[in-house]
C-alpha positions in Angstrom: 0.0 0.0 0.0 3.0 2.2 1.2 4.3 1.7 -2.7 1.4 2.5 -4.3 0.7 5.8 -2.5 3.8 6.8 -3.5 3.8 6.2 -7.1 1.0 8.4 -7.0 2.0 11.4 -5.4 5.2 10.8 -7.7 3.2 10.9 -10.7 1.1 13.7 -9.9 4.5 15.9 -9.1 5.4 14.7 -12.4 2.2 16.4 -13.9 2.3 19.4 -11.7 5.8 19.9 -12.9 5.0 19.7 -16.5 2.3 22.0 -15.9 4.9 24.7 -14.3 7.3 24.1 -17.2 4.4 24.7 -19.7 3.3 28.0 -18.1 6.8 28.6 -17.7 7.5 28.5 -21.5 4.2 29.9 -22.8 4.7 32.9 -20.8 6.0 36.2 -23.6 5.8 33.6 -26.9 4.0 34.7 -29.7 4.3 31.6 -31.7 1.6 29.3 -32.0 3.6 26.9 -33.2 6.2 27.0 -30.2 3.2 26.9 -27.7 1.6 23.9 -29.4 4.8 22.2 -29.2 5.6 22.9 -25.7 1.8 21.6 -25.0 2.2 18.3 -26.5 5.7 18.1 -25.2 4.5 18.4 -21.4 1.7 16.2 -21.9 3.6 13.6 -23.2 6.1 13.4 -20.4 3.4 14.9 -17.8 1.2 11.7 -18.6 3.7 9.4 -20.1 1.6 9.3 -23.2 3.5 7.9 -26.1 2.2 9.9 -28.5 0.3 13.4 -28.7 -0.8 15.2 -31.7 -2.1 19.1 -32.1 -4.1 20.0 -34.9 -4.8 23.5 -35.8 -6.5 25.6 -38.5 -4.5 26.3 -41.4 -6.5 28.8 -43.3 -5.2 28.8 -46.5 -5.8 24.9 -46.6 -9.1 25.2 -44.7 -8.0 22.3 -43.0 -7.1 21.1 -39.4 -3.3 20.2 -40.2 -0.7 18.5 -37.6 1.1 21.2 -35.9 2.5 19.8 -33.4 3.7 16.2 -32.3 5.5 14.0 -29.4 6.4 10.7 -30.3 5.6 10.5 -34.0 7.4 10.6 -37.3 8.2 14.2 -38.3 6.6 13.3 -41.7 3.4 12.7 -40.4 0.8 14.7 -42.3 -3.0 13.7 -41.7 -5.6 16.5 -41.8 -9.3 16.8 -41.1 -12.3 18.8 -42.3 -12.8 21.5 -39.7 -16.6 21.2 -40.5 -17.5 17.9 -39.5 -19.9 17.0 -37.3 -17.5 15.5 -35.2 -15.4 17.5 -34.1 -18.7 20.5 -34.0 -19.6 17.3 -31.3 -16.6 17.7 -29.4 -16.6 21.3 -29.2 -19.4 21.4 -27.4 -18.3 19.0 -24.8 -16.1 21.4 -23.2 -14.3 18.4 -21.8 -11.8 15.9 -22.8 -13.7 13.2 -24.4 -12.0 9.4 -24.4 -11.8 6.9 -27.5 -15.0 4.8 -26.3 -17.0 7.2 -25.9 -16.9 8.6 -29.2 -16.5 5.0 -31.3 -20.0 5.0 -30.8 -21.4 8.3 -32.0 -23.0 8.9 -35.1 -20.7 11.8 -35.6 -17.9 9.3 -35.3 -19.4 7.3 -38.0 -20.0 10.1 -40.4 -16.4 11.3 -41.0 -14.8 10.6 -44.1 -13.4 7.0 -43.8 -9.6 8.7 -44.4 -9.8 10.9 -41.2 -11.7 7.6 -39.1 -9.2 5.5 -40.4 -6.1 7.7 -39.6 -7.3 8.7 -36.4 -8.0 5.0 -35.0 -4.5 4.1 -36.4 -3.0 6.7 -34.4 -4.7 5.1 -31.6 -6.1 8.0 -30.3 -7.5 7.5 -26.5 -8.1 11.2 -25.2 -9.7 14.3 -27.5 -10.0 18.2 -26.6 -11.1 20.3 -28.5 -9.5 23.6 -27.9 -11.3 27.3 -29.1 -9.1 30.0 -30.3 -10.5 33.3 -31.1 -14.3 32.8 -31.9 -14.3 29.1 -33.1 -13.2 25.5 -32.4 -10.2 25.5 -34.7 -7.8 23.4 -32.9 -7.7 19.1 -32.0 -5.4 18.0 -29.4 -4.9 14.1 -29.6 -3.6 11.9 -26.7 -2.8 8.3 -27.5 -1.8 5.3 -25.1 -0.1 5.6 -22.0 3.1 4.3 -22.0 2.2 0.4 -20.3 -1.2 0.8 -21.6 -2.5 1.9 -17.9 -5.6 4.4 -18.0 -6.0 7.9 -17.7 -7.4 9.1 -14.2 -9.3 11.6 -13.7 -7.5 14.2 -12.4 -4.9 13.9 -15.4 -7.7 14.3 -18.0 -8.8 17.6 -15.7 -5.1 19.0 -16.3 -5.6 17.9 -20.1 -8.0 19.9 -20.1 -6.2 22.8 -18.4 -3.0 22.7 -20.4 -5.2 22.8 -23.6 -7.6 26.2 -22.6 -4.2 27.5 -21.2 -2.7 26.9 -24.4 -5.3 28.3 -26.6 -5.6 31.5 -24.6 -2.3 31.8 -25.4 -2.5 31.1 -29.3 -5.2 33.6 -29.2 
């Protein structure tokens, strides 16, 4: 019991560190793309997920593109539709959302097989949907913990903090 209660106070110090470190390095950057990177990077090491993916606007594209990534090939270049009801579902939620809850929406279901496909490859577990400015226009993407243990709670509450933190920011 004694080693259990302390793995978990050492892994929530390990959150609440990457969390510091984040506000630490958003603070006086004006590039979206540094922030986004710095967001994915504490998350992945804040949650020991082994990979994390941002997706923002691109608005010559009109697309959601990859902006920033932990743990994946720098090549990686998937994209989605920023209309879809999908993700119009998960802004709404205000919450991060996990893979099996959404497998089983309709929403889920209507995106175009490419983006469905990708996206379950990726082996996506957690979604946020993050507003900048007046619209949903940014996807963050949490895949497996490292040792394929769950997400608690309270890390999917600071998920969801880093992201709004983070898109304030981008704003």
């Amino acid at each position: 019991y004694h080693r259990a209660g302390r793995r978990f106070l050492h892994k929530r110090w390990l959150l609440f560190r990457e969390m510091q470190h984040f506000n630490h390095q958003v603070q006086g950057n004006p590039d979206s793309s540094g922030i986004g990177q710095a967001l994915v990077s504490a998350i992945a090491r804040g949650v020991a997920a082994e990979r994390v993916l941002l997706f923002l606007l691109h608005s010559s594209q009109n697309r959601l593109v990859v902006a920033a990534s932990e743990g994946m090939d720098e090549s990686y270049s998937m994209s989605l539709q920023p209309g879809s009801p999908f993700l119009a579902w998960l802004g709404e939620q205000h919450r991060v959302v996990t893979a099996e809850e959404i497998r089983l929406l309709p929403q889920w279901q209507g995106l175009p097989p490419d983006e469905r496909e990708a996206l379950s490859a990726f082996g996506g577990r957690l979604f946020v949907s993050m507003r900048t400015g007046s619209a949903n226009n940014a996807l963050l993407v949490v895949g497996s913990r490292k040792g394929d243990a769950t997400y608690t709670q309270e890390e999917m509450e600071s998920l969801e903090l880093l992201a709004h933190q983070a898109a304030a920011a981008m704003e």
